[in-house]
N, C-alpha and C positions, 0 to 999 in steps of 0.2 A: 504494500500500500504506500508507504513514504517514499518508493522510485516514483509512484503513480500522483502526488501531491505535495505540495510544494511551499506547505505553510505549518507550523511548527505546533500547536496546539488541539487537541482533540475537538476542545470546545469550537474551534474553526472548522471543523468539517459540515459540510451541506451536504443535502442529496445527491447537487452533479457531481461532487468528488467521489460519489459510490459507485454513480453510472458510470464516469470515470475508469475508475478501478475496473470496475468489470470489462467494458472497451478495451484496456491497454491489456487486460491478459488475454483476449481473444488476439489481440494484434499479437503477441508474443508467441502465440499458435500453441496452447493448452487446450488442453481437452477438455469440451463443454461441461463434463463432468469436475474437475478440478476447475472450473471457474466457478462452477455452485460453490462448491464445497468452499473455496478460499472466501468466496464472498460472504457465505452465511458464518463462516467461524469470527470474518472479521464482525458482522454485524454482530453475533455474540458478544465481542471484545466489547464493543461500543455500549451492548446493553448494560455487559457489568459495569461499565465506567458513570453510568445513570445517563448515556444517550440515546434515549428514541424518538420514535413520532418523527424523523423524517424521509425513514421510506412509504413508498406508496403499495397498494395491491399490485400485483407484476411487475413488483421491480427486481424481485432477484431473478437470476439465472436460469433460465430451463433448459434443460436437457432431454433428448430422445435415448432410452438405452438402450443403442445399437445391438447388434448379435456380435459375439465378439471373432476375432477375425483371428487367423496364425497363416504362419506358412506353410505353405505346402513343400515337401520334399526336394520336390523338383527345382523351387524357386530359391532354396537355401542352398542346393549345389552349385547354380548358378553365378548364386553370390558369390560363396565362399569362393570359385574357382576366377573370380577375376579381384581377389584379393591380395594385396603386396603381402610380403611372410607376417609382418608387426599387425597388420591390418586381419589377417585371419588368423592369428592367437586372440587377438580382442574378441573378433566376432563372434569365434566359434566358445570363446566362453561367455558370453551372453546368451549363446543358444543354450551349455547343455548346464549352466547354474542357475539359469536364469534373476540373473541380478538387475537390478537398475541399474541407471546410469549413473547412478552418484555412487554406487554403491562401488560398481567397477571402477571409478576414478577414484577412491583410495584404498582401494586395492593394497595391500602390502604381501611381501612376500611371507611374511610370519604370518597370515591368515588361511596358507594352504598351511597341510598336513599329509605331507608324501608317500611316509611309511602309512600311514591308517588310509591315505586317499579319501580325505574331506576338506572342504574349503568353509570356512567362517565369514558373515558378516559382524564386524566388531565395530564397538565403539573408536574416534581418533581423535584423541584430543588436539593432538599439533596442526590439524585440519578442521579442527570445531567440527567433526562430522560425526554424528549420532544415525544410528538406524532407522526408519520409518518406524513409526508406535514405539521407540526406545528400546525397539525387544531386538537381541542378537540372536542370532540361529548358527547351526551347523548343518551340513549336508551333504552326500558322498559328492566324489569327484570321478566323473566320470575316465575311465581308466586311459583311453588315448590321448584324452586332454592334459590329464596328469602328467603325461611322460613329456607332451612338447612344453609345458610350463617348466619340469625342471629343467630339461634340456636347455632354453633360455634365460632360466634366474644366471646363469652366469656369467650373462652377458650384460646385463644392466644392472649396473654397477654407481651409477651418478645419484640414484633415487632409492628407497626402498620402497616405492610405487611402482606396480607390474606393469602398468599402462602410462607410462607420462609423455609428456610432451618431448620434442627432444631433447628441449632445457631441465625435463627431468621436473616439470610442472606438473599440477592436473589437470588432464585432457580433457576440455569439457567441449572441443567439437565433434563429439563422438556421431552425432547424428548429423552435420554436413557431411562425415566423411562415407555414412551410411548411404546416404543420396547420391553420392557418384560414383559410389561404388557400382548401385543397383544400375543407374545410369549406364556405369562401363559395362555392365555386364547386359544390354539390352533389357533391361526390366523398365516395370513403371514407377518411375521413382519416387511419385505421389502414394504410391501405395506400401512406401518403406519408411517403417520408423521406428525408434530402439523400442520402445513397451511392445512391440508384434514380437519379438524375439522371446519377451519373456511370456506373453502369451503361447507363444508356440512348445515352449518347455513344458507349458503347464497342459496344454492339447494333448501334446504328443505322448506326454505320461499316462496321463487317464484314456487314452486309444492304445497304448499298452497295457493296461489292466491294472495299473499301480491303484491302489485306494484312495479316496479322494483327500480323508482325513492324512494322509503323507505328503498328498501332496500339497498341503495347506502349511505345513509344517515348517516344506524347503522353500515355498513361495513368502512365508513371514506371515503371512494374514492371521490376524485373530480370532476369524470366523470364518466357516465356511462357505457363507454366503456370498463372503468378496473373492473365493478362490472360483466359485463357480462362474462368477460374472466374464472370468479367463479364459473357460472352456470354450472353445467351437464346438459345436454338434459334431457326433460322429459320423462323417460320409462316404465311409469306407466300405467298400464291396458286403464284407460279410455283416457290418450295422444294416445295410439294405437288406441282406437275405435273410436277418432275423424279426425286418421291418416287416416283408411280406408272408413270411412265414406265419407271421402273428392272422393272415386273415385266410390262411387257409383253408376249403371248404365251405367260405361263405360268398 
């Protein structure tokens, strides 16, 4: 909100500085859902501070809850196969951890675990970086990934960040660099964006048969209601033939 206004005191906010707010996050290209959400938590802040009465009926955010989307097989070979070597260690641990994006830019190497083959999200304090909902997780590491992660920890050497910039920064173009990639690779690059990846982790498990409540577990969520919102439907040959099977004989 305070990148979004430009006056110092709470008691100076008005209405247009909400409608505001909501505008500059849609321009920043957030998802209709995350501009509700930012917007109602701020108007909560406002209430505790004894501000209301001046929003209107339809002034917060609405959203449609789309069907949620992943990738398809075909389209992550794609990717990955017109990937520089730095560029598909990132990607392809986004597919099979399925971390955000913040969560992969501080990344450190003390939060893999080689011998056991699990990878932690953990709290960082030299980065002010905390977890979504404060909660840290653990989760296996899927076993190929494993090997080319350690194979490269001993290459980067400038940072104890596994993904930095080359200044040994945190890389937070992760998703321009997504868009050209899909780009180079003839994809649509409108249709590429880092949360589809962790989408797709969480798809592709549950069309392997993992349980839902596991995989809520390695996704962080609290409930399973927000792991579900992840899943694609299943569209896969044999989900069809036990679709039709159900009306056999009638």
């Amino acid at each position: 909100f305070k990148a979004s206004f430009a006056k110092r005191y709470l008691d100076q906010i008005e209405r247009r500085d909400l409608l505001h707010f909501a505008q500059s996050m849609r321009k920043a290209g957030l998802a209709p859902r995350t501009v509700s959400n930012r917007y109602l938590a701020f108007s909560a802040f406002l209430k505790h501070h004894g501000i209301t009465g001046m929003m209107r009926k339809g002034d917060a955010p609405k959203f449609v809850e789309a069907e949620p989307e992943a990738y398809t097989k075909e389209e992550v070979t794609a990717f990955l196969a017109a990937c520089t070597p730095d560029q598909l260690l990132l990607f392809e641990s986004l597919l099979k951890t399925g971390a955000r994006m913040q969560e992969a830019m501080y990344c450190t190497w003390a939060d893999f675990d080689f011998k056991e083959k699990t990878f932690s999200v953990r709290a960082k304090s030299e980065h002010d970086f905390r977890p979504k909902s404060w909660e840290e997780r653990t989760l296996p590491l899927e076993e190929g990934l494993s090997a080319k992660l350690q194979a490269r920890q001993s290459v980067l050497k400038r940072s104890g960040l596994v993904f930095p910039t080359r200044n040994g920064k945190p890389n937070n173009k992760m998703l321009q660099a997504c868009k050209r990639i899909a780009k180079r690779a003839g994809l649509d690059d409108s249709q590429f964006w880092l949360h589809k990846f962790r989408s797709t982790f969480c798809t592709w498990h549950a069309d392997a048969g993992v349980p839902i409540p596991t995989i809520q577990l390695w996704m962080g969520h609290k409930d399973m209601a927000t792991t579900m919102r992840y899943l694609r439907p299943n569209r896969s040959a044999e989900a069809r033939a036990k679709f039709n099977a159900t009306f056999t004989g009638v």
